[in-house]
N, CA, C and O atoms as CSV, one atom per row, in Angstrom:
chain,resi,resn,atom,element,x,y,z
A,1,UNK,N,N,98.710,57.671,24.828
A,1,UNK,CA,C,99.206,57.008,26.014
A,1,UNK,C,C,98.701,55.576,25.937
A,1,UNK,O,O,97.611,55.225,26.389
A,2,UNK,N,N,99.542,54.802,25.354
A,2,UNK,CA,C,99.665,53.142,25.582
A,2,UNK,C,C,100.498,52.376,26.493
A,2,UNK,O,O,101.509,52.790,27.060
A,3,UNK,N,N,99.982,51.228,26.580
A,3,UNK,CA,C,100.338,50.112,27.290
A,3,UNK,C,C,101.032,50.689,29.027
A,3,UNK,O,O,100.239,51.137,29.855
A,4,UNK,N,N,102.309,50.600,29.298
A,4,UNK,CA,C,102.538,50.875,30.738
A,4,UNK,C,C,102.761,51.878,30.818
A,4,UNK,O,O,103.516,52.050,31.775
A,5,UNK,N,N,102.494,52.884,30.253
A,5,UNK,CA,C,102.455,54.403,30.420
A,5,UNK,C,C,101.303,54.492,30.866
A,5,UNK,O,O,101.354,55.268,31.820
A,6,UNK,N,N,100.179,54.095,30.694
A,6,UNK,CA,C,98.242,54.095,31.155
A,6,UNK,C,C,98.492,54.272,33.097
A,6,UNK,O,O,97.846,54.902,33.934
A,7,UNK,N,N,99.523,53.534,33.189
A,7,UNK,CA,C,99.581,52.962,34.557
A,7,UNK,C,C,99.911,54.425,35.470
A,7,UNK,O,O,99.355,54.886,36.467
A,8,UNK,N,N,101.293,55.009,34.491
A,8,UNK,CA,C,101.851,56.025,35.158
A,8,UNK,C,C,101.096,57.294,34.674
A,8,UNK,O,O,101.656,58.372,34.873
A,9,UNK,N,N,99.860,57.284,34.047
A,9,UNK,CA,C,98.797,58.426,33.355
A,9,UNK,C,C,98.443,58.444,34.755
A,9,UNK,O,O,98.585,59.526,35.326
A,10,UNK,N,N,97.896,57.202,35.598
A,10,UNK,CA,C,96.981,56.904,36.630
A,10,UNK,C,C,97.640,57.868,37.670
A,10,UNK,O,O,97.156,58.936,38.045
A,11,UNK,N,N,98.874,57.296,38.090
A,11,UNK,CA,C,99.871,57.930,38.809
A,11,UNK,C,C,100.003,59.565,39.676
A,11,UNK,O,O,100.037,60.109,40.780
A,12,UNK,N,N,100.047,59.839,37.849
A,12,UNK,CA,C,100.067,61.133,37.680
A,12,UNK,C,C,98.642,62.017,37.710
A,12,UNK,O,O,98.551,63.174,38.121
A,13,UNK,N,N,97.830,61.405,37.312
A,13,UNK,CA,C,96.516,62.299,38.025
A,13,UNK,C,C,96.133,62.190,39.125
A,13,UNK,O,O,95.318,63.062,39.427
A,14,UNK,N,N,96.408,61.339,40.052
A,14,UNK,CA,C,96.295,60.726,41.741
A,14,UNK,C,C,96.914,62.046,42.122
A,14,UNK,O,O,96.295,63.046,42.486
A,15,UNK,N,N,98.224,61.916,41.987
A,15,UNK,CA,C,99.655,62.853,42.632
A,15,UNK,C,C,98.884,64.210,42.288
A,15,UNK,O,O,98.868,65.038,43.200
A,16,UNK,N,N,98.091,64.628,40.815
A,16,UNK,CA,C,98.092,66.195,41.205
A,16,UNK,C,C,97.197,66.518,41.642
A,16,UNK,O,O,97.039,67.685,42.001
A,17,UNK,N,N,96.166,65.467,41.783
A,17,UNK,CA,C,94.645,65.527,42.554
A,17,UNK,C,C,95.200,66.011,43.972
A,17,UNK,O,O,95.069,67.060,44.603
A,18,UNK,N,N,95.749,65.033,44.167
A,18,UNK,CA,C,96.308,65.078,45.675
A,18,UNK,C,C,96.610,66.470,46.421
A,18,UNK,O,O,96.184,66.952,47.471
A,19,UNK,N,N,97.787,67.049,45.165
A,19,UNK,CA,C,98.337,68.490,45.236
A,19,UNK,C,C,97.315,69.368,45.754
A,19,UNK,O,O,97.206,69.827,46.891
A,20,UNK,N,N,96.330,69.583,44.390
A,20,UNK,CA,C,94.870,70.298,44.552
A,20,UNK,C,C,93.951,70.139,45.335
A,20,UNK,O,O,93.265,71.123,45.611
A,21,UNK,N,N,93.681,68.974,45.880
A,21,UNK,CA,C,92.294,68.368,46.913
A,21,UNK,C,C,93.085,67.577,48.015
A,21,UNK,O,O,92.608,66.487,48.331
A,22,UNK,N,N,93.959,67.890,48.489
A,22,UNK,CA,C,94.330,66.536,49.641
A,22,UNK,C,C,93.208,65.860,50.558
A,22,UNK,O,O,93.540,64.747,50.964
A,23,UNK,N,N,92.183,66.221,50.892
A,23,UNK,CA,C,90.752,65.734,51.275
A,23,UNK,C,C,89.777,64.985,50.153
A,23,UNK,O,O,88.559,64.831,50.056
A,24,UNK,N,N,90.805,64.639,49.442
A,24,UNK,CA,C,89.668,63.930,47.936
A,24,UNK,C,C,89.863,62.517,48.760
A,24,UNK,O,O,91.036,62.280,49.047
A,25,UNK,N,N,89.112,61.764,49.087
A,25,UNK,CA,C,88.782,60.572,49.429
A,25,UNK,C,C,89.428,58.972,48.686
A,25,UNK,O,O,89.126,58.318,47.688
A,26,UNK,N,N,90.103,58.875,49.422
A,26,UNK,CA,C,90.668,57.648,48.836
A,26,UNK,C,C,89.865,56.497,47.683
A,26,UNK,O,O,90.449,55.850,46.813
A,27,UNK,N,N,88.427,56.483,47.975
A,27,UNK,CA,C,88.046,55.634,46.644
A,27,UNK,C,C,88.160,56.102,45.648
A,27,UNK,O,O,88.630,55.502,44.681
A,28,UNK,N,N,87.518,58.001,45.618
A,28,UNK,CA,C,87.859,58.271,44.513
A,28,UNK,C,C,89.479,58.615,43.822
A,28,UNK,O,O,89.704,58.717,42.616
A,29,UNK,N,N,90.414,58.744,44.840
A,29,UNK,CA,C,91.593,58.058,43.969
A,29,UNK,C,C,91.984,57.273,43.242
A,29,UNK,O,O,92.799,57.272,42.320
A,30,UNK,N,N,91.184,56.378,43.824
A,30,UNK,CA,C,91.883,54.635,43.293
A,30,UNK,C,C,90.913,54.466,41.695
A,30,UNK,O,O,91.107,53.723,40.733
A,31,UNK,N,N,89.761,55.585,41.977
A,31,UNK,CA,C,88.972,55.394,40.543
A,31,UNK,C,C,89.986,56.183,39.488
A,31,UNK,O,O,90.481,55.777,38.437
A,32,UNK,N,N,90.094,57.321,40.088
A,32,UNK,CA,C,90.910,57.907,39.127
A,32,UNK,C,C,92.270,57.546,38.702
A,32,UNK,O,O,92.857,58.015,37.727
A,33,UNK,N,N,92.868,56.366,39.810
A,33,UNK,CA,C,94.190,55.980,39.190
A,33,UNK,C,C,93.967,54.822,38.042
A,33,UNK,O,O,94.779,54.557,37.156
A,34,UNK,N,N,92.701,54.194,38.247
A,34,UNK,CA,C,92.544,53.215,37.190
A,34,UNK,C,C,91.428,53.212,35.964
A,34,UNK,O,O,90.887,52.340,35.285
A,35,UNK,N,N,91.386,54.395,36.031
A,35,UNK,CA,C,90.643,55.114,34.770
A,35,UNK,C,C,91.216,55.143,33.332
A,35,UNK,O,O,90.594,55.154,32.270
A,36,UNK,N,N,92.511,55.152,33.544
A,36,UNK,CA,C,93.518,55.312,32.158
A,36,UNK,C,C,93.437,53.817,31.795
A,36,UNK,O,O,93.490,53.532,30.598
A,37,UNK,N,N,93.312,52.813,32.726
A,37,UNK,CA,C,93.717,51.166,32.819
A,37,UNK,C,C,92.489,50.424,32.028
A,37,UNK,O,O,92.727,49.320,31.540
A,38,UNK,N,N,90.990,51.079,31.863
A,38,UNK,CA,C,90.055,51.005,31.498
A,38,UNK,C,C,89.513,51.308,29.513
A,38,UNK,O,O,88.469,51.123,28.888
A,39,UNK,N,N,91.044,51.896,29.116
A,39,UNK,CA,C,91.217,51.715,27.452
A,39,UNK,C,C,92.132,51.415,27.350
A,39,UNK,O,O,92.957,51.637,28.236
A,40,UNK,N,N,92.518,50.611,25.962
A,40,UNK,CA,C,93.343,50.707,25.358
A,40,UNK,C,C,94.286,51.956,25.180
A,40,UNK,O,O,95.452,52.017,25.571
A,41,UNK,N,N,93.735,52.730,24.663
A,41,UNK,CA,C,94.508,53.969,24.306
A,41,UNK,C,C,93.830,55.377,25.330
A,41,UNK,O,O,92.648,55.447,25.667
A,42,UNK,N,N,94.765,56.271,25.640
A,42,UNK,CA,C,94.587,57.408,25.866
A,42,UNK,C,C,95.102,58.514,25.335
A,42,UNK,O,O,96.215,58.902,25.690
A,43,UNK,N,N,94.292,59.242,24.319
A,43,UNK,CA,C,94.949,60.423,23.522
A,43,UNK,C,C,94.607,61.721,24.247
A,43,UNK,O,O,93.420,62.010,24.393
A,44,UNK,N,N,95.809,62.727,24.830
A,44,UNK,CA,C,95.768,64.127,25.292
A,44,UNK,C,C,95.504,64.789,24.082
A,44,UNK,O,O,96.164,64.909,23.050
A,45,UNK,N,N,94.192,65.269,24.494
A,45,UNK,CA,C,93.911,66.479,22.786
A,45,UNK,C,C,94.326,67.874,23.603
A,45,UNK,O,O,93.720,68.289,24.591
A,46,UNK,N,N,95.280,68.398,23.095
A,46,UNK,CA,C,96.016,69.576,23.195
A,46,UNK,C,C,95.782,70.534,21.929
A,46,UNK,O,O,95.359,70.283,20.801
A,47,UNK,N,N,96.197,71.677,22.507
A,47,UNK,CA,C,95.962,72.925,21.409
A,47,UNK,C,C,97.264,74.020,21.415
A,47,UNK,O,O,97.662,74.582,22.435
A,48,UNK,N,N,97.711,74.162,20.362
A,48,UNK,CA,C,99.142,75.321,20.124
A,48,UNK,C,C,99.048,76.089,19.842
A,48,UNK,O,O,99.360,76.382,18.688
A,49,UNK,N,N,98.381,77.251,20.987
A,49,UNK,CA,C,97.734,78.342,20.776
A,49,UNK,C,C,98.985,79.375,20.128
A,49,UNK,O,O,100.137,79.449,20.553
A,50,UNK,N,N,98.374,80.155,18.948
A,50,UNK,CA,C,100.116,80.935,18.707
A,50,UNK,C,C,99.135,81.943,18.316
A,50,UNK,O,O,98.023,81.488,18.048
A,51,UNK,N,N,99.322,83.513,18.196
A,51,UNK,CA,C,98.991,84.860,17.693
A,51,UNK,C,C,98.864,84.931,16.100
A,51,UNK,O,O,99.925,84.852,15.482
A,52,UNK,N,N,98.131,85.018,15.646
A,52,UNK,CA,C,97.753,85.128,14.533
A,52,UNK,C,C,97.115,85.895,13.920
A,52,UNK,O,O,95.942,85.685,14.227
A,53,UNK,N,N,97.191,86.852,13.065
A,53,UNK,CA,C,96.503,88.121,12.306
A,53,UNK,C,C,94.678,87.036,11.971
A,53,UNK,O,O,93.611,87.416,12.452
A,54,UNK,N,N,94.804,85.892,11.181
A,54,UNK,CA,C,93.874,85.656,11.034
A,54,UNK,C,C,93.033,84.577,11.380
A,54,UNK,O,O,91.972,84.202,10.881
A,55,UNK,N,N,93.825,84.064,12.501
A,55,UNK,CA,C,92.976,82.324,13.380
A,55,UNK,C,C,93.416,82.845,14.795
A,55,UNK,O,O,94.386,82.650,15.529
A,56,UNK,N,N,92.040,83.745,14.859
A,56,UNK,CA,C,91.592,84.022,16.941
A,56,UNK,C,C,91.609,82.986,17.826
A,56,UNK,O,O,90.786,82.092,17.624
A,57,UNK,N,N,92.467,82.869,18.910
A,57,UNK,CA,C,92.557,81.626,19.688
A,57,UNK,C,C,91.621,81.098,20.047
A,57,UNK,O,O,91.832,80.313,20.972
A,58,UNK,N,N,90.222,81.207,19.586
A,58,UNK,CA,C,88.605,80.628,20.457
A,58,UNK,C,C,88.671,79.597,19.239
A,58,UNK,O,O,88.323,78.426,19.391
A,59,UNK,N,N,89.350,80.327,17.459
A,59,UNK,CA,C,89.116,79.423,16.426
A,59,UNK,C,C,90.201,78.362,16.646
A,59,UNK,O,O,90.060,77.218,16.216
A,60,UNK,N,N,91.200,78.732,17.271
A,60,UNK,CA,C,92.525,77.525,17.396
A,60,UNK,C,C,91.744,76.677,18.389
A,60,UNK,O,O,91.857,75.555,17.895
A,61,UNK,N,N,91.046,76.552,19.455
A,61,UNK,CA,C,90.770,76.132,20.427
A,61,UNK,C,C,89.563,74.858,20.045
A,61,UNK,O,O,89.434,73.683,20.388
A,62,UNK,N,N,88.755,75.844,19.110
A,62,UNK,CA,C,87.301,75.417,18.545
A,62,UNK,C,C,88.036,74.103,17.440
A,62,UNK,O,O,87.707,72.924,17.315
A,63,UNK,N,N,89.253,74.991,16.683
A,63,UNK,CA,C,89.812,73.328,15.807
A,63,UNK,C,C,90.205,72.233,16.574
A,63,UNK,O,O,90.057,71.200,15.923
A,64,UNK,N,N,90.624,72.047,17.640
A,64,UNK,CA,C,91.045,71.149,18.469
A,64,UNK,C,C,89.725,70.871,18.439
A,64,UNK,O,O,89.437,70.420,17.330
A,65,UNK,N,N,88.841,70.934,19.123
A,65,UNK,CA,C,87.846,70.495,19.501
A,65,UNK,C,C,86.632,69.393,18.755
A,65,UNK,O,O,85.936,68.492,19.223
A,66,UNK,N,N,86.826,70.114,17.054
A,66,UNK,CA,C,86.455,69.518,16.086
A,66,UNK,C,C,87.277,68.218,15.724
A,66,UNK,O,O,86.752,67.139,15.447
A,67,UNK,N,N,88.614,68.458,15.762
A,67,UNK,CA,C,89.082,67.282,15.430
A,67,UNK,C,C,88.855,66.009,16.266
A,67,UNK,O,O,88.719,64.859,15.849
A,68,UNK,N,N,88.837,66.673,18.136
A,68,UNK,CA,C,88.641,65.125,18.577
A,68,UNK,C,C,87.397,64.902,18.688
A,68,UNK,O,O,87.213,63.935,19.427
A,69,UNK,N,N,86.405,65.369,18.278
A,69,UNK,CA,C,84.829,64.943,17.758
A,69,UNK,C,C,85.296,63.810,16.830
A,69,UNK,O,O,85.212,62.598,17.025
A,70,UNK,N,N,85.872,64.558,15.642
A,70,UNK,CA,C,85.891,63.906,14.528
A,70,UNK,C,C,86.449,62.300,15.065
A,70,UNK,O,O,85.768,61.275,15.025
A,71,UNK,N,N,87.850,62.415,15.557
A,71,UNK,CA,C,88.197,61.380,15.873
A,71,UNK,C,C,87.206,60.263,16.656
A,71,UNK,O,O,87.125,59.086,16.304
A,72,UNK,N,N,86.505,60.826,17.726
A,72,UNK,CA,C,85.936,60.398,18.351
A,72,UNK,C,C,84.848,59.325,17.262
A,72,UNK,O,O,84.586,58.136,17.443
A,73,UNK,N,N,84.413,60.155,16.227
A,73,UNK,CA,C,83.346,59.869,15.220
A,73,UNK,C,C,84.070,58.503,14.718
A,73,UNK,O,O,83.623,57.356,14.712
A,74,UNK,N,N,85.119,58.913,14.371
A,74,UNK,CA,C,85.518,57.636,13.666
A,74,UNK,C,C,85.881,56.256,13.959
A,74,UNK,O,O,85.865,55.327,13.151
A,75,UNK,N,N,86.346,56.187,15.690
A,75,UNK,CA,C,86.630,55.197,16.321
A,75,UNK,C,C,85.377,54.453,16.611
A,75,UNK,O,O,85.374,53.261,16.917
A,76,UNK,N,N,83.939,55.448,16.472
A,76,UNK,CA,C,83.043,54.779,16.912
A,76,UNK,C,C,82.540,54.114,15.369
A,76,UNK,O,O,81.907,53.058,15.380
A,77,UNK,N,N,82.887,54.852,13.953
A,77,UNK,CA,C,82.823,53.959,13.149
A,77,UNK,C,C,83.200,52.745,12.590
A,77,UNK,O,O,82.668,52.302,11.573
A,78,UNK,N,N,84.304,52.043,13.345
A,78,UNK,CA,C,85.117,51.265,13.169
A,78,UNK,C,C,85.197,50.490,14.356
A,78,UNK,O,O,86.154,49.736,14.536
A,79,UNK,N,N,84.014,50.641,15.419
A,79,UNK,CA,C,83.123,49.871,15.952
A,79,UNK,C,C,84.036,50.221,17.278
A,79,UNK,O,O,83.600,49.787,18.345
A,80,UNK,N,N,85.092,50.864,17.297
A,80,UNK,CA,C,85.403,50.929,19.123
A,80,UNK,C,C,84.827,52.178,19.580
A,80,UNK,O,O,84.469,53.116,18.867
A,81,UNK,N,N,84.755,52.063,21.335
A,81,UNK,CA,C,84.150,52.800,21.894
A,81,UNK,C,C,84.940,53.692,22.607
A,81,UNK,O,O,85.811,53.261,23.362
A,82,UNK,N,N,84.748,54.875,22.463
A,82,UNK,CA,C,85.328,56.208,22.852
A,82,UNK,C,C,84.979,57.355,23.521
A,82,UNK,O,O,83.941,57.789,23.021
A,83,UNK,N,N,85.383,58.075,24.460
A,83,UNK,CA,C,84.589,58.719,25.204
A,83,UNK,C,C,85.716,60.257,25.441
A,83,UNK,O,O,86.904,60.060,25.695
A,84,UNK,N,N,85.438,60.995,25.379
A,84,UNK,CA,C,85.867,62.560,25.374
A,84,UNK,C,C,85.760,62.956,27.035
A,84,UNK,O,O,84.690,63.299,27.538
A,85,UNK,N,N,86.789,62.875,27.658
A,85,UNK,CA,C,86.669,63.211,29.484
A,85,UNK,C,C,87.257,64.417,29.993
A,85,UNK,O,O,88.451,64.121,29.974
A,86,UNK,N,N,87.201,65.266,30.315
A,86,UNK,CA,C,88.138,66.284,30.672
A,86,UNK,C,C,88.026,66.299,32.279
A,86,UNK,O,O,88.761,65.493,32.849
A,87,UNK,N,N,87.061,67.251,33.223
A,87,UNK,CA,C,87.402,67.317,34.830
A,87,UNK,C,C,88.867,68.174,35.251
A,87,UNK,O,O,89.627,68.683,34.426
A,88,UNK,N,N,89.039,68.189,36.674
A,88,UNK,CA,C,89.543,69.290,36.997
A,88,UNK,C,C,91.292,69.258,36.221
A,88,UNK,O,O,92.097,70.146,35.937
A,89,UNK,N,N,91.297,67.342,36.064
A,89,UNK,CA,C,93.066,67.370,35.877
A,89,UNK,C,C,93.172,67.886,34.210
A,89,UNK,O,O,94.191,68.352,33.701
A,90,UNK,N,N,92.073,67.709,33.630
A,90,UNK,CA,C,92.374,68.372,32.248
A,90,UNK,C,C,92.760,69.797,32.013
A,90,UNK,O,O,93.237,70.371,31.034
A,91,UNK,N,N,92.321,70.292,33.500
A,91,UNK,CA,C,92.676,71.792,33.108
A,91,UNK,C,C,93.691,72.516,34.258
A,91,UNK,O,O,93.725,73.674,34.674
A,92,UNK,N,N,94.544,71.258,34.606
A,92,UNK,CA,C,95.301,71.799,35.561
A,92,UNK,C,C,96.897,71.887,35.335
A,92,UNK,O,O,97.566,70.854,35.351
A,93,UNK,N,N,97.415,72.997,35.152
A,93,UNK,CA,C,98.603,73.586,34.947
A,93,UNK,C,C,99.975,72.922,34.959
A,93,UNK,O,O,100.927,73.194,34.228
A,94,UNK,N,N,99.909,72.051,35.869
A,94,UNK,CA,C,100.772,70.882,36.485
A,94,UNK,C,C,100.606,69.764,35.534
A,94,UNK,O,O,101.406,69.532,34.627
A,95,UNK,N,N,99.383,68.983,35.808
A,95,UNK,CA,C,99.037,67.748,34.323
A,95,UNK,C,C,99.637,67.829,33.215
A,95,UNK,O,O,100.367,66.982,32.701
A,96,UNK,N,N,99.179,69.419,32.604
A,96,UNK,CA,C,99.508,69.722,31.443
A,96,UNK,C,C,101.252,70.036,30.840
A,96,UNK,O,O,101.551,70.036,29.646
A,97,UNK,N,N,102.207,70.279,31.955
A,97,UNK,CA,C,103.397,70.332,32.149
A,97,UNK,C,C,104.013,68.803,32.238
A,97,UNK,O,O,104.985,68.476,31.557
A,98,UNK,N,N,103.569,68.197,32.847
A,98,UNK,CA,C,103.660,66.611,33.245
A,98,UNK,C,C,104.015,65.624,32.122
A,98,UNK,O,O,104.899,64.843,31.771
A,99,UNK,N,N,102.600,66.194,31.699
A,99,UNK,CA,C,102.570,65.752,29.896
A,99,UNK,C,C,103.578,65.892,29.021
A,99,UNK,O,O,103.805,65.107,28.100
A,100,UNK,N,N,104.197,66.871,29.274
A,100,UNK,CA,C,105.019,67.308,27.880
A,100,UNK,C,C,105.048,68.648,27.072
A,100,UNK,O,O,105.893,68.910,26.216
A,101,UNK,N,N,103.710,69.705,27.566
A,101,UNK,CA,C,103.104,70.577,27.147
A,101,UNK,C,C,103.421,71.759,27.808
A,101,UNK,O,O,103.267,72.079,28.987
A,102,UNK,N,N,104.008,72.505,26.619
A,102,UNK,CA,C,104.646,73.620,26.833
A,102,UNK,C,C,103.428,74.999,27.367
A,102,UNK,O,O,102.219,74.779,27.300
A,103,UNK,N,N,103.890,76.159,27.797
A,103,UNK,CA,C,103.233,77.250,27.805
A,103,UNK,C,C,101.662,77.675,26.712
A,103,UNK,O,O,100.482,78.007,26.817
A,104,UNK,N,N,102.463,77.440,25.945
A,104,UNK,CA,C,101.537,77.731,24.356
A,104,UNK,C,C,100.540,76.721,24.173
A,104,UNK,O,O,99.885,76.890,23.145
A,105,UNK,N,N,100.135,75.438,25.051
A,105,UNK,CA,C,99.945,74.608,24.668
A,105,UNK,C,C,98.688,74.440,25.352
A,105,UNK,O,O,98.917,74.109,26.515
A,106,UNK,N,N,97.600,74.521,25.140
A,106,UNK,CA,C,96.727,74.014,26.203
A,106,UNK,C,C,95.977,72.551,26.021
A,106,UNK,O,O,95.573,72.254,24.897
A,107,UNK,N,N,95.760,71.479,27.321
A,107,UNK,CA,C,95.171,70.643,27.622
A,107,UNK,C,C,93.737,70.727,27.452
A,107,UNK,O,O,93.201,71.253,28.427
A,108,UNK,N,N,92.780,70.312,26.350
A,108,UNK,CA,C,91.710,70.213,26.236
A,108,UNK,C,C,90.719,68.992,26.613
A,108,UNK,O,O,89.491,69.032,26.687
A,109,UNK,N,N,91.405,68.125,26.784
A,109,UNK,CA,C,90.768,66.319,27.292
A,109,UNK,C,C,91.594,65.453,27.143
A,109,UNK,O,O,92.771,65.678,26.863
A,110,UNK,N,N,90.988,64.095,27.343
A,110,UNK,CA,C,91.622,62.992,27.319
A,110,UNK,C,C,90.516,61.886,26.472
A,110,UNK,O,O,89.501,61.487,27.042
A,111,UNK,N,N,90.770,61.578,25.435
A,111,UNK,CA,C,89.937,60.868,24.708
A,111,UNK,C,C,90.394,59.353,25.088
A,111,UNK,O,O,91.583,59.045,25.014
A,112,UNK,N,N,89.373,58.394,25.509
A,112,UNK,CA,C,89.381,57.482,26.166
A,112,UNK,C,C,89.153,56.056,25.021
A,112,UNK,O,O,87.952,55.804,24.924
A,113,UNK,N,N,90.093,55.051,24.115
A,113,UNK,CA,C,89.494,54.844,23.491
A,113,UNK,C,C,89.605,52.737,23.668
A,113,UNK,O,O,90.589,52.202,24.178
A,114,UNK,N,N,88.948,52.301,23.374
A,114,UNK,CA,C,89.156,50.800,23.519
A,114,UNK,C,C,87.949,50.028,22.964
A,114,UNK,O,O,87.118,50.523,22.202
A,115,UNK,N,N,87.929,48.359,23.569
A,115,UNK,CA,C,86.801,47.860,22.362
A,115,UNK,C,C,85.722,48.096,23.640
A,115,UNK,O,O,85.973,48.276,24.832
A,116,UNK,N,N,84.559,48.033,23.011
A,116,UNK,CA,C,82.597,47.696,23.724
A,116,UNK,C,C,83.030,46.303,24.133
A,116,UNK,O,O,83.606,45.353,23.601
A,117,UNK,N,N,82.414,46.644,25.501
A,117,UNK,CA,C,82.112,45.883,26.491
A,117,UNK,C,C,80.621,45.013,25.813
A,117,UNK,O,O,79.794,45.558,25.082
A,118,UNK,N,N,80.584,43.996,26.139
A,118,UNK,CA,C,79.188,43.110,25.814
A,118,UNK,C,C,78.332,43.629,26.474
A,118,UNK,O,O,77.404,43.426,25.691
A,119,UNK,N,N,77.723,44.323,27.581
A,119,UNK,CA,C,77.077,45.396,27.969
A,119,UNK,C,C,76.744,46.896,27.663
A,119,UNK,O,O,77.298,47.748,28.359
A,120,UNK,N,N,76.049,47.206,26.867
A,120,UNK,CA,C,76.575,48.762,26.204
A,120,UNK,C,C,75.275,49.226,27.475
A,120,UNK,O,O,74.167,48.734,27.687
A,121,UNK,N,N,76.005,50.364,28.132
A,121,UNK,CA,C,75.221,50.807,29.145
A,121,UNK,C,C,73.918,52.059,28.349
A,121,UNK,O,O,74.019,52.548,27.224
A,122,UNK,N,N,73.132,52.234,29.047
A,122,UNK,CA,C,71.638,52.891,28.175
A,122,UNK,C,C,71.920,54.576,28.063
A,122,UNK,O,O,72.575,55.286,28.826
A,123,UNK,N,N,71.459,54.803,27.294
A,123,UNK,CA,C,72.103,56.499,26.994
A,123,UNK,C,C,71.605,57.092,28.164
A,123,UNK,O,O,70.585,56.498,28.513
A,124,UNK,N,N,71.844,57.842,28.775
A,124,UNK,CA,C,71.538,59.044,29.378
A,124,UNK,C,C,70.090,59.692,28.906
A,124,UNK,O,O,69.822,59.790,27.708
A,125,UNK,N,N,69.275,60.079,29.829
A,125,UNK,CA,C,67.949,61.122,29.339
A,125,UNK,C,C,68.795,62.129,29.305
A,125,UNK,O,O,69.798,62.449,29.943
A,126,UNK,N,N,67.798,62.842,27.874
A,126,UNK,CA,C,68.779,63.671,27.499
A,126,UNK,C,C,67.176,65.410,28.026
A,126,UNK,O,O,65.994,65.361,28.366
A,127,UNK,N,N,68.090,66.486,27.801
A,127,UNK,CA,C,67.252,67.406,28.450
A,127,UNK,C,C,66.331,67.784,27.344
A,127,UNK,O,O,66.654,67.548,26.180
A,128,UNK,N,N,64.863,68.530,27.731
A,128,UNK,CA,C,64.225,69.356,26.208
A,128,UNK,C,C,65.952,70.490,25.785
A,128,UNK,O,O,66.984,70.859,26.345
A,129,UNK,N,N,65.149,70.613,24.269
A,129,UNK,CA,C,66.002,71.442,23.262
A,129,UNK,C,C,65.764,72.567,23.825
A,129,UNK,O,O,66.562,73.420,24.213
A,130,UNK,N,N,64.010,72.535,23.879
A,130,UNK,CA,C,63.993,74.362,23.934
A,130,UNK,C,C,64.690,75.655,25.119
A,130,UNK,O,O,64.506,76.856,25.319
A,131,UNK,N,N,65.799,74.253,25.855
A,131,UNK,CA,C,66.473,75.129,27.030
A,131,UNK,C,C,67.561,75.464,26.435
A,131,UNK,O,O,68.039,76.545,26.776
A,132,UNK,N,N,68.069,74.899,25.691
A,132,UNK,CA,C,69.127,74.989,24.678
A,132,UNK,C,C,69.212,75.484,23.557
A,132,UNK,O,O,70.298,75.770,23.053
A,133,UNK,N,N,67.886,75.701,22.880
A,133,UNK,CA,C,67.752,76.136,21.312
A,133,UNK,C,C,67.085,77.259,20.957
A,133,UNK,O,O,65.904,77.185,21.295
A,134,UNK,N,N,67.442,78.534,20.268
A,134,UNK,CA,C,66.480,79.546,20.020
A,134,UNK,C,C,66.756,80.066,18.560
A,134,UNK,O,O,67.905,80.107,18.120
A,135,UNK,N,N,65.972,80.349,18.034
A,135,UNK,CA,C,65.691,80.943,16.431
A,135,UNK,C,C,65.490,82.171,16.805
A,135,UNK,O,O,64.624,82.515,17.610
A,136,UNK,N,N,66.343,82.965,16.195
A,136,UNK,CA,C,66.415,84.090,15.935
A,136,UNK,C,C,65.476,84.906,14.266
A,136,UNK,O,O,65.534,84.807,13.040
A,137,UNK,N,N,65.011,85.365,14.904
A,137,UNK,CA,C,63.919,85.796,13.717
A,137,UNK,C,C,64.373,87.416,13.048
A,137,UNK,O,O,63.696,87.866,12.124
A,138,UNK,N,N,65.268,88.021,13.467
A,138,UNK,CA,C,65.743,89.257,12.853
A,138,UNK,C,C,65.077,90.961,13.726
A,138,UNK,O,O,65.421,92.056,13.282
């Protein structure tokens, strides 16, 4: 999603917010209508989930997922800045129809991509591992 399509990305997540939350507060509309306006590019990472004797839909799901890492990896190698967003419109039935995206198809994010700002904001504290990490010893 380039150039004046970003505008009507905005549009369109306002309108189904709206659908879903009609009590969502007008600032945060206006953030979310100009969120798309904030990259260059916006890529829908989607997935074509189909039945398969030997690729289980968690592995169709899990390849999507790898790839827009990957992508993600690479835009940041080539020095632009990119960010992986999903929230409620990524996973809402309507969006994903809106889009272009059939039944089979599921909405996994919206990869956000454009150049660094002369400000690069400070990482996030990140949590201990050991809430997250365990070795299994047998």
């Amino acid at each position: 999603v380039r150039g004046a399509a970003r505008a009507r990305l905005g549009d369109l997540l306002v309108e189904t917010t709206v659908a879903r939350e009609p009590a969502t507060p007008h600032a945060q509309l206006e953030k979310l209508r100009q969120r798309p306006l904030h990259a260059a590019l916006v890529i829908v990472a989607s997935a074509l989930l189909r039945d398969h004797p030997k690729v289980p839909e968690i592995e169709q799901l899990l390849s999507v997922g790898a790839a827009a890492m990957n992508l993600l990896n690479a835009f940041h190698a080539q020095g632009f800045g990119a960010a992986w967003l999903t929230g409620p419109s990524a996973y809402d039935p309507e969006v994903a129809r809106r889009l272009g995206l059939d039944g089979a198809e599921r909405l996994v994010g919206f990869l956000y991509v454009g150049s660094v700002g002369t400000v690069v904001p400070a990482a996030p504290a990140r949590p201990a591992s050991r809430g997250f990490v365990s070795e299994w010893q047998g």
